[in-house]
N, C-alpha and C positions, 0 to 999 in steps of 0.2 A: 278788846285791848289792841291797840296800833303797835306795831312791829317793835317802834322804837325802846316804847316802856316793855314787851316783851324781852327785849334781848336785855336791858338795862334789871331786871327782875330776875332774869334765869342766872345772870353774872354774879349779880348779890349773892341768889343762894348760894353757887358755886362755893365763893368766896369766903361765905360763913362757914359752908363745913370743913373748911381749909387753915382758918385761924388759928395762929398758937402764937405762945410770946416768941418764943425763934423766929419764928415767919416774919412778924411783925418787927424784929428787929433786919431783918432782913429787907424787906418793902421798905421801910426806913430808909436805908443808906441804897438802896438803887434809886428811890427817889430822890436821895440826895444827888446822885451823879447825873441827874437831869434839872438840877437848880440854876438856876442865872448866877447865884458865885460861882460852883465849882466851872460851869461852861467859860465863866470869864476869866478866871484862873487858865482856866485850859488855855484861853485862847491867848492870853498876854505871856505863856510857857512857848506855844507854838509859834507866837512872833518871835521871840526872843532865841530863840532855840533851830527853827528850820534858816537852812541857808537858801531855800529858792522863797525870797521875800513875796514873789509873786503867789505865791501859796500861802504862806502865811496871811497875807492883807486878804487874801479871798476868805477866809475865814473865819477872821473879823470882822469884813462885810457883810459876809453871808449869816453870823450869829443877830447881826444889828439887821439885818432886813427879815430874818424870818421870827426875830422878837418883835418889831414894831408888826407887821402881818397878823399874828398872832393878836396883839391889843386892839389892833383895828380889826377883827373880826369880833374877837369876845363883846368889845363895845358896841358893834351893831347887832349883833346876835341877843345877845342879852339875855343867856339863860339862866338861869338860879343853879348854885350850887346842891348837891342831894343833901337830904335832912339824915341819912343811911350810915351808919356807920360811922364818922367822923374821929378819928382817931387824931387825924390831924388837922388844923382850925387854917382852913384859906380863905382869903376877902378876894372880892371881885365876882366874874362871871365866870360858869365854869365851861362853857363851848365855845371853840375846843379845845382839848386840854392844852395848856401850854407847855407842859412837860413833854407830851408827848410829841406834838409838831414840835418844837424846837430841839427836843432831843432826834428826832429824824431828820430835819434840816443839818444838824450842827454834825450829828455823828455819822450821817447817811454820806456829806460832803466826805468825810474823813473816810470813809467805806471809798468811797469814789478817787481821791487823791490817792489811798495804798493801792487800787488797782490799777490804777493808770502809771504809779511809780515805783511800784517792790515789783522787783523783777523775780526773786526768791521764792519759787510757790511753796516753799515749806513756812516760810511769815505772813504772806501774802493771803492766803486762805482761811488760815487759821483768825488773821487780825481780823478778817471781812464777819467769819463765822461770829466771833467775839463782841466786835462792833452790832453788828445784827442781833445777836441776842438783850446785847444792853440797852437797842430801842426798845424792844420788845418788854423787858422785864421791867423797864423806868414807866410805862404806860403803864401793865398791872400794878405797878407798885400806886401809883393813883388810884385806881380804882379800888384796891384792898385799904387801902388808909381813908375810902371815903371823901376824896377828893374831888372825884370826878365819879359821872356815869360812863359804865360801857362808851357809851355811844359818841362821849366827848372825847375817850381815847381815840377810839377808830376814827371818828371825825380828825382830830388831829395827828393819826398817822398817815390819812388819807392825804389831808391838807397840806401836809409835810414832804410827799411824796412828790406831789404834782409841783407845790415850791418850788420843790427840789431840782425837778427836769428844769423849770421853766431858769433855775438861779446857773443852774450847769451850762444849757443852752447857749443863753442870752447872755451873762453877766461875766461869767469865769469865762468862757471861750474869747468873749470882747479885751477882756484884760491882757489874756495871756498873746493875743492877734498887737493888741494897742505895746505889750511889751517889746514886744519883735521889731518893731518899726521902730521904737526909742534905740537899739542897741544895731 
């Protein structure tokens, strides 16, 4: 047995002895908060709501490049969904999860924007802490519901991560350089 189906095998069982209708209403709604509504939502709140627009628009950038990333990977990867569990019924490819890279792009950004701007380390820490968890729990929450294997979580918090630097790096630091020179 190759490592991959090893770890994607030992996850399941975990996961079966862990099952209850609570749980499962619970995997539910974290999987919900890693949905393309509830992120679009978020993000048409944070345009409308933050006064450094240049934050805002990063963050609506940065949801639209690490969802399109995300469909151009799962379409050349082209893995099948697991036949395990299925609680709940997704179409397409499941590598790598899209929940989980885009919930790491979109909430990892926002982890990155409250460290870089709360000056407060009694909000500042705790939001990082919170934020962190919520990637974390939205990727199990795929895996428990049958959505994905192990291995497409990790793959897409993997994938989310390295994104992540490369969108912080290159993209946000270009903007916030190109806003300075406009003012």
């Amino acid at each position: 047995m190759n490592m991959i189906n090893f770890i994607d095998e030992k996850t399941y069982e975990l996961i079966i002895k862990l099952m209850s209708n609570g749980m499962t209403n619970f995997m539910l709604f974290m999987s919900h908060l890693g949905s393309a509504i509830t992120l679009i939502i978020l993000t048409i709140g944070f345009i409308l709501l933050l006064k450094n627009k240049i934050n805002s628009k990063s963050i609506a950038i940065n949801l639209i490049l690490v969802f399109i990333l995300n469909r151009i990977l799962k379409f050349i990867i082209a893995r099948p969904r697991p036949e395990v569990l299925r609680i709940v019924e997704e179409k397409g490819y499941s590598f790598p999860s899209g929940h989980s890279m885009v919930a790491t792009g979109f909430y990892g950004f926002l982890i990155y924007l409250v460290y870089k701007n709360i000056k407060n380390k009694k909000i500042k820490y705790p939001l990082i802490v919170m934020l962190s968890v919520l990637i974390l729990l939205i990727g199990i929450s795929r895996i428990y519901l049958g959505a994905h294997y192990a291995t497409d979580v990790i793959g897409g918090w993997i994938i989310g991560i390295v994104y992540l630097a490369f969108f912080i790096k290159y993209a946000y630091k270009k903007m916030i350089k190109k806003s300075k020179k406009i003012f």
